[in-house]
N, C-alpha and C positions, 0 to 999 in steps of 0.2 A: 557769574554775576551779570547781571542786563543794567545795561547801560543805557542814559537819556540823553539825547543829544539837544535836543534844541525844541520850541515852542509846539505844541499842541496845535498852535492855529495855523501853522505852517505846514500846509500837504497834511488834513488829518487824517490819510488813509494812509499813512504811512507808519509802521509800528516804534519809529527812533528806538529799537533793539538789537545790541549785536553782542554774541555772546564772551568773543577773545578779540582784542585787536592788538595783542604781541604779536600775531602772523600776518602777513599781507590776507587781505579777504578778496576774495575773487568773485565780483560781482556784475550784473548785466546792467547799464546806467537804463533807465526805463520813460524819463522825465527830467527837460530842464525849466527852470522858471525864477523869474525874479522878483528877490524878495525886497522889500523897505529898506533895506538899509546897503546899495549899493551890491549887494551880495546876489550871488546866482547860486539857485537851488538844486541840486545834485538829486533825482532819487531814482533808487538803487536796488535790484530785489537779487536776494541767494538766498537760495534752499528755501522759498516760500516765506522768508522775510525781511519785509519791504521796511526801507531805512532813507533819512536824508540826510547829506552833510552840504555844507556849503562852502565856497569861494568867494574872496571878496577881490573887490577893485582897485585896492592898495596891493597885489600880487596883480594884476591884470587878469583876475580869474585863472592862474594857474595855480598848481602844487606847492608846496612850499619852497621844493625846491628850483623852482620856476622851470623845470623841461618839459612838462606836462601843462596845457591848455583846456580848459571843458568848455572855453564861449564858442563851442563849436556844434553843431545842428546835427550833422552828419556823424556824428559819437551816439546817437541817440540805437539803444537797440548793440553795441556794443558790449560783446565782455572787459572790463578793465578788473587788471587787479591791484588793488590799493595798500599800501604800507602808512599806516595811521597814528595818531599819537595824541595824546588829552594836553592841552590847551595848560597855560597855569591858572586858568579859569575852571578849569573841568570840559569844556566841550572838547569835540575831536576834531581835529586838524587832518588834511591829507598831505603828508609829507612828501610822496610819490606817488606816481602813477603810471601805469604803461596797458597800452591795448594788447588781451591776449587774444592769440593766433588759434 
């Protein structure tokens, strides 16, 4: 099932499709950028498809579980692999994070 994450006019070369997020996704961050509402823009590309999640400023731009930071420049071009989970809103949240080796 393909999932939407967030606004069309946000990065719209970005596909917002990911097929499973019960497994961590293992992806290359490719672009960061800020959006309107305090939030920083995560985008993301595996297997040839490109996706964005975001961070907001009420976490300090980290994971949920706060060990993880993306206001960082030098993550750009990185594989991280994500452990994600849908919002009680329906969008997807990044629970964890960690740069793979």
């Amino acid at each position: 099932m393909a999932i939407k994450t967030y606004n069309e006019e946000i990065g719209r070369i970005y596909s917002d499709k990911l097929e499973d997020i019960n497994n961590p996704i293992v992806a290359r961050l490719d672009y960061l950028f800020w959006g309107k509402s305090c939030n920083l823009i995560l985008c993301f590309t595996k297997d040839d498809i490109q996706f964005k999640l975001s961070v907001f400023n009420g976490n300090n731009y980290h994971s949920r579980d706060k060990l993880f930071c993306f206001r960082d420049e030098a993550l750009l071009g990185e594989i991280i692999s994500l452990d994600l989970y849908y919002s009680k809103n329906g969008y997807i949240n990044i629970k964890s994070a960690k740069v793979v080796n």
